[in-house]
Every structure is written in C-alpha cells, then in structure tokens.
N, C-alpha and C positions, 0 to 999 in steps of 0.2 A: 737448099735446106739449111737450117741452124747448125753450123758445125760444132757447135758446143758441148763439150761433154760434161758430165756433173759427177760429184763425189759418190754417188752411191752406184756407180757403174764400177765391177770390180777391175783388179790387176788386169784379170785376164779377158776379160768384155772390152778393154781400152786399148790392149793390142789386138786383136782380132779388128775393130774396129779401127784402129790404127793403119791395119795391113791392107783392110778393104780400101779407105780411102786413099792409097798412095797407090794404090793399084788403077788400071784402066777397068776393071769388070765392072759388072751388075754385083749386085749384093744379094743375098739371102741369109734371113734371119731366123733361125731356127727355134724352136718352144716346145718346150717338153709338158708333160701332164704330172698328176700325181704319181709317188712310188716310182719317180724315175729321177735323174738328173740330169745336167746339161751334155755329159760325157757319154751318156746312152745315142747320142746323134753321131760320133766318133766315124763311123760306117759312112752315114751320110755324106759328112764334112767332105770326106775326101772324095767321094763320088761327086757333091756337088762342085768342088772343086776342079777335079778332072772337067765337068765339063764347062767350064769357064766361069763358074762364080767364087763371089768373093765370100766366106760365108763368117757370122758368129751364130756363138752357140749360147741361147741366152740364158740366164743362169735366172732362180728365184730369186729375191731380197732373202738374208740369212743361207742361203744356201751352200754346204758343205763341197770341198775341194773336189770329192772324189767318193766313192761308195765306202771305203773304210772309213772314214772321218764320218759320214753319217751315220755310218751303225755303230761306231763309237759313241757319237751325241746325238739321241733318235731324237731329241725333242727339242731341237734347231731351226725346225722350219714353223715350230707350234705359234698359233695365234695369225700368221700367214696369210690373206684373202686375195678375195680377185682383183680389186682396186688396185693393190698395194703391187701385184707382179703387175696388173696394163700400166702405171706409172711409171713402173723399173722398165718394163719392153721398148712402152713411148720416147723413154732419156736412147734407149738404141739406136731403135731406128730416128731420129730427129739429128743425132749425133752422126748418122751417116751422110757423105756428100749425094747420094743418090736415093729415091725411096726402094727398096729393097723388097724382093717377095720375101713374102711373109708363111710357114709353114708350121705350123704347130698343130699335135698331136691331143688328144684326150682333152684336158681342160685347156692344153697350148691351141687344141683349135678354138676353143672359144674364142682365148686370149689373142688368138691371130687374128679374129673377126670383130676383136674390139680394135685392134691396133688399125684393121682396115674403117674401121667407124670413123678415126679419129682423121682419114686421109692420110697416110704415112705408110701405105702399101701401095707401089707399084702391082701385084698381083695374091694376090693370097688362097694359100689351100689349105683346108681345114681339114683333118685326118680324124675320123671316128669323134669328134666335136662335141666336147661337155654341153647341155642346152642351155641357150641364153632364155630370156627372159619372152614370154610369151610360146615356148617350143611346149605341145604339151603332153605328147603320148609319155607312159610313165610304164615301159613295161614290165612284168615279175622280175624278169631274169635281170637288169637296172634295179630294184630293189634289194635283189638277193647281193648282186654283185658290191651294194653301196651297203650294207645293211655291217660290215663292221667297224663302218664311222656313226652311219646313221642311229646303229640302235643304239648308241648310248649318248645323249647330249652334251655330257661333259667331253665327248669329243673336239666340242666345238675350238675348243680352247688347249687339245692336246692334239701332237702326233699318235698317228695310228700304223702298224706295222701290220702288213700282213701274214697269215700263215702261211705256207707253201700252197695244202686245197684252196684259201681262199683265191689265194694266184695264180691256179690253175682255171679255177673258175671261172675268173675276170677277166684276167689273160689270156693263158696260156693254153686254151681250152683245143683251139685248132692245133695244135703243132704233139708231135710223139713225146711222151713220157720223159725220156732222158734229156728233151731239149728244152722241154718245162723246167725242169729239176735247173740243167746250166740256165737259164734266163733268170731264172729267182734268185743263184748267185751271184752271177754278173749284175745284175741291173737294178735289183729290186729294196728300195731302203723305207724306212717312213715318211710317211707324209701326213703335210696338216688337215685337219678334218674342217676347220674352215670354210673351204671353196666346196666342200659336199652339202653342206647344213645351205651357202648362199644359194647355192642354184636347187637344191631339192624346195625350200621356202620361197622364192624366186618369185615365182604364179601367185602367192598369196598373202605378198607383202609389196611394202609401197619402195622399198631398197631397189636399186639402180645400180647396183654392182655388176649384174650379167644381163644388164638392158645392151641389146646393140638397136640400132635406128637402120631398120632393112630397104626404106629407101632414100636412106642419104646418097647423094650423086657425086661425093667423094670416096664412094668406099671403095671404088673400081673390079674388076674381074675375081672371080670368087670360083674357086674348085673345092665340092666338099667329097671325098671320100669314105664310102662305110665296108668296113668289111664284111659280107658276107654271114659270120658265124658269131661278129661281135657278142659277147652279151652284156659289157659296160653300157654301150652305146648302140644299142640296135640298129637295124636299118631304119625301124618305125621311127626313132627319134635326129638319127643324123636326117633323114627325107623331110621330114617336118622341120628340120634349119633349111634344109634347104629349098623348098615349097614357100615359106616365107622370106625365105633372099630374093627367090625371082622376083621377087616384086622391082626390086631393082633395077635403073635403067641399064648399067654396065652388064657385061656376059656371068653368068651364073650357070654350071655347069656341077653333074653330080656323077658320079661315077662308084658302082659296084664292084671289090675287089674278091672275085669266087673262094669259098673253102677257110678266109680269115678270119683269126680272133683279132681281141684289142692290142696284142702283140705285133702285129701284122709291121709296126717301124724298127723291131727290135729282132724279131726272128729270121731263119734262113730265108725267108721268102720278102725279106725289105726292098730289095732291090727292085722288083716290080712296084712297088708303091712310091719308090722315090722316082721312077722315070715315069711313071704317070704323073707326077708331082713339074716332071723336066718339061714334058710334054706342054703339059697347060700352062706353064709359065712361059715357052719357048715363044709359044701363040701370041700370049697376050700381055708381057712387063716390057712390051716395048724395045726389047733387045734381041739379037740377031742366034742369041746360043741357045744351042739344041742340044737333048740329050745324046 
C-alpha cells in the first residue's frame, strides 16, 4: 500500500500510524460519530491493543485535542461533511503498510463503509451505522433523536450541542441515570450538523456524499452491529445497510447486541461490542489474532 502520509493527518494520527507500521501486527482503525471525539475509543485502544493490534484513533478534519478544547471552541468542527472526514480516514488507512480493519461507530460506521468502498479495509465493522444513501426506513424515534440539528437549517453550517435529555434520549437511554449524567461529561462535545442535513437529504438529492456501491467486490468482509434499544439508529435502519450489503460477494454478517443504546462503544457494557467487533475480524482480516 502507499506509505505516504500527507499534511492533513495530525501530530497525533502520524505517530500512531508511525507505531503501527514499525510494529509486526495487523492494524485497526477506529472512527468515531457525531458528539464524540477520537479519545472516546481510549477503552478500546488498549483492548484492541492487548489483543494484538496495532490501532489509531482517527480524528475529524478541525477536530479539537481533547473534550476541554471543544467545549472551549464548540464551533470547531462547523461546516464539517462526510466527503471531507472519508478523505481524512482514506490519507489513514492508504498511509498504513497493511489494509487495516476498519471499525467505526454512529456516522464512523458509515464512514467505515465508505473507507471499505474505496478497498482499504482488510475487514470492517459498522457499529449502529449512520444510513448511506439508498437505506430507507426513517423511524420517529431517528427523527426525534436528529431533530435538534435537523429542525433548524441554519444548522447546516453550525455545530450543534446537545442537552443532557436530549443525550439521554439519543444515547444514553439504555444504561442507569447516574451513568448518563458521567457519559455526557466525559464524552459528549458539539458536533457539526452537516453529516445530519447529508444523509437525512441523501434519498432525495443527486449528492454522493453517503453513496456507498454494496456490490463492489473490493469492499471485503462487513460486520454491522445494532444495538437493541438504539434509537439514533434503530434496528429497522442498521438491518436495512445491512439487507443491502448482502448483496455483496464478500461475507456480510449482522449482529443484535440485547438491552443497548447508541452508547453501547462508550458505556459499561463496551467491552462486549468491541469483542464481538475481535471476533469477526479474528475470522475474516486475514490474521491469526483472536480476541
């Protein structure tokens, strides 16, 4: 693969990316969604770590250090789309000596499923998966969860912060009271409203931003994960990416995680979704490490 890395990969994306390649492992390239940042995978890192991968943690374009520095400057990531992070993800993985599974969360699953579009995943698993273009169930509880980006169009062009209910709702809906409250401190910053206006308009415009092509015969092995209680991303809409993956010649596999919200990477209960996540890569990126 092109070992070359480019200026817009940060400090910290070019040593991670530095470390994997001088290392013998497999790689794993991690993508976050909206309302979260690259340091929410933290947990992960070292789990996927421990079991033999090499991993980074990919960061948006514009994207703030750490969760203070973005709620210092909430409107950092503003103007933000999907093109502009699969671009940033694509300089990753391309810049790694190996093609890398590919694991991304909320809109990082889409963005995983473009990066697998593009051939540059060794495996990829899409966790509770923003819809690409063509997915079409649009259920209440998906409108209610997007409706405080959607309902104002001057979103399109601003970050949008959630309230604590609304991040309950969205989120943090499965997991107890006081563990909502801690995940909305730790984790939760603004995000651009961008990537909600691309894919909500998606079905009814001729834009190619959250197009993926479901039988390209480069995309390779495909795990998509829904949680259970999601109500960002329902089961009706992660089922529906993935109904139209099988069309795929490569393995396409979907898996129901019981009792979870859209927190389900982030809450006490992660570690069952990142070894589900070990499991199906163990199978199918061509390498010998198991969770």
């Amino acid at each position: 693969m092109n070992t070359t890395t480019t200026t817009t990969l940060t400090a910290r994306e070019l040593d991670q990316i530095a470390q994997a390649n001088a290392s013998a492992r497999p790689a794993a390239v991690l993508i976050h969604g909206l309302w979260l940042l690259a340091g929410s995978w933290d947990a992960w890192r070292d789990h996927l770590e421990d079991a033999g991968y090499a991993v980074v943690a990919a960061e948006w374009p514009q994207e703030p250090a750490n969760v203070a520095d973005a709620r210092t400057n909430p409107g950092s990531f503003a103007g933000v789309g999907v093109q502009e992070v699969t671009d940033h993800i694509a300089e990753i993985a391309s810049a790694l000596h190996r093609r890398p599974v590919v694991i991304g969360h909320s809109f990082g699953g889409l963005l995983a499923q473009r990066i697998a579009d593009l051939g540059l995943a060794a495996a990829t698993v899409a966790i509770d998966p923003a819809p690409f273009k063509g997915v079409l169930p649009l259920p209440a509880s998906t409108l209610k969860a997007a409706s405080p980006v959607l309902g104002n169009p001057a979103n399109r062009k601003r970050t949008v912060t959630l309230s604590f209910d609304e991040f309950r709702y969205g989120f943090a809906n499965s997991v107890e009271e006081d563990e909502a409250h801690d995940l909305y401190d730790m984790f939760h910053v603004a995000a651009p409203g961008r990537p909600l206006f691309q894919a909500a308009t998606a079905n009814f415009t001729r834009g190619t931003a959250t197009r993926v092509d479901t039988r390209n015969p480069a995309r390779g092995p495909l795990l998509v994960i829904s949680g259970e209680r999601d109500n960002i991303v329902p089961r009706a809409v992660s089922h529906a990416a993935y109904r139209l993956q099988s069309r795929n010649e490569a393995a396409t596999e979907f898996v129901e995680i019981p009792g979870r919200g859209h927190s389900l990477v982030i809450d006490s209960g992660w570690r069952t979704v990142a070894d589900t996540a070990l499991e199906f890569a163990a199978r199918h990126d061509g390498n010998s490490t198991a969770a």
